[in-house]
One Martini backbone bead per residue (centre of mass of N, CA, C, O) as a GRO file, in nm:
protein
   78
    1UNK     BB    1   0.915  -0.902  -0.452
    2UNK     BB    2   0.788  -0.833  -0.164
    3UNK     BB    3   0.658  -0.540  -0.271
    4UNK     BB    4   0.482  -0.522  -0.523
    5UNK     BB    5   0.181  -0.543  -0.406
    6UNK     BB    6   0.268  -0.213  -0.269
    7UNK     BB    7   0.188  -0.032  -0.528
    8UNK     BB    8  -0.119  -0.129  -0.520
    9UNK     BB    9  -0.517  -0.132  -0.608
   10UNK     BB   10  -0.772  -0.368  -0.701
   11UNK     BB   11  -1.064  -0.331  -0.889
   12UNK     BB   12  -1.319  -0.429  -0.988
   13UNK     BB   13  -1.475  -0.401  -1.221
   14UNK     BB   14  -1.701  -0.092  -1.155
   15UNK     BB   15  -1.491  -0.017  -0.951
   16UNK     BB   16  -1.409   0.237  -0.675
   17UNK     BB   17  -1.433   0.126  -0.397
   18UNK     BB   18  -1.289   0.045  -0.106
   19UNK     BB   19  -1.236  -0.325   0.011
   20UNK     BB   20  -1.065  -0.468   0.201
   21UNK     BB   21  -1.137  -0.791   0.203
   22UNK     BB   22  -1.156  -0.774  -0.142
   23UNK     BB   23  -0.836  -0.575  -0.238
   24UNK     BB   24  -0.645  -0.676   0.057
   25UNK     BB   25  -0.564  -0.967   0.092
   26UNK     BB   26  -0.335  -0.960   0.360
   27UNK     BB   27  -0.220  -0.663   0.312
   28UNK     BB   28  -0.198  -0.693  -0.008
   29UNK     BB   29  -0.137  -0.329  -0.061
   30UNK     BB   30  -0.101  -0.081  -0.043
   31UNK     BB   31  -0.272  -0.007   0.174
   32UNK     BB   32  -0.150  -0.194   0.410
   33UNK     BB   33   0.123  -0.064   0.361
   34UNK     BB   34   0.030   0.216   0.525
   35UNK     BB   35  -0.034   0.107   0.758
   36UNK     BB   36   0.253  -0.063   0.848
   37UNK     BB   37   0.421   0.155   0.844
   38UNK     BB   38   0.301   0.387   1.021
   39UNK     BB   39   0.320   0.149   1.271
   40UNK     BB   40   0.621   0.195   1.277
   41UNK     BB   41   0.665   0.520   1.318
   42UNK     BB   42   0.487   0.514   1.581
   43UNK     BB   43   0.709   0.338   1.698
   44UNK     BB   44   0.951   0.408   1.991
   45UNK     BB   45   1.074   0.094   2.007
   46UNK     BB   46   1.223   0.141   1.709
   47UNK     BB   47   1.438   0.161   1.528
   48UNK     BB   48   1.549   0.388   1.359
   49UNK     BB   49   1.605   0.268   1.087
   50UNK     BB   50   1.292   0.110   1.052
   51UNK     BB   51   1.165   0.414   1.057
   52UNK     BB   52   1.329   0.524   0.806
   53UNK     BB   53   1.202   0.337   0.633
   54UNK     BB   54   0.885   0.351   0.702
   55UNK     BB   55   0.888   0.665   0.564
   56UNK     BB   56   1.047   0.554   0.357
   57UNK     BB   57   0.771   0.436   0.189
   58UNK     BB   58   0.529   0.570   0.253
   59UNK     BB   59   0.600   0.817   0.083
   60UNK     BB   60   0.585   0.633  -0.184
   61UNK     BB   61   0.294   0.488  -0.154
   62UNK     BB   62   0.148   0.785  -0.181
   63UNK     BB   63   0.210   0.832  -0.420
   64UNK     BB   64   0.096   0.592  -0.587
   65UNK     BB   65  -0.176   0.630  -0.532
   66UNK     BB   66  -0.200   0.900  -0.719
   67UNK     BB   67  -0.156   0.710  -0.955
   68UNK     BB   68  -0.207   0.588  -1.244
   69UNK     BB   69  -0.325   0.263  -1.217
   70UNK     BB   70  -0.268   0.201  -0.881
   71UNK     BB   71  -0.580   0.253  -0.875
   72UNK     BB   72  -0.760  -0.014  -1.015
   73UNK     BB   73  -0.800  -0.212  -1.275
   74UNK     BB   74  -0.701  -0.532  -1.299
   75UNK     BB   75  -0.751  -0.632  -1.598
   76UNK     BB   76  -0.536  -0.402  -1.715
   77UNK     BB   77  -0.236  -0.426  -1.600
   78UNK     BB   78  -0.185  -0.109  -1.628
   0.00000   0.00000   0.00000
């Protein structure tokens, strides 16, 4: 459940680009979420086990990204 939002990104009807303000409110959406991997892995006073996490997260969410309608219109529920 915590991580649900993080595997897509909604963008309003007849939108195509993306705007962090209005598309991934208080970084809930995979945008945000591979920022905040990305910021875990590249820091070097994070437990192995935490950046290890954050690498396989990463590597998954940009595959995400990639695929259909996980950046999408929001009003067609994928």
């Amino acid at each position: 459940k915590r991580s649900f939002r993080w595997h897509f990104v909604n963008f309003p009807r007849g939108q195509c680009r993306y705007e962090a303000a209005r598309d991934c409110a208080e970084g809930e959406c995979v945008m945000g979420a591979i920022e905040r991997e990305a910021e875990v892995l590249k820091d070097r006073s994070r437990p192995p086990e935490a950046r290890r996490q954050a690498l396989k997260f990463l590597v998954h969410f940009v595959g995400d990204v990639h695929q259909p309608l996980h950046a999408a219109w929001g009003d067609d529920k994928g």
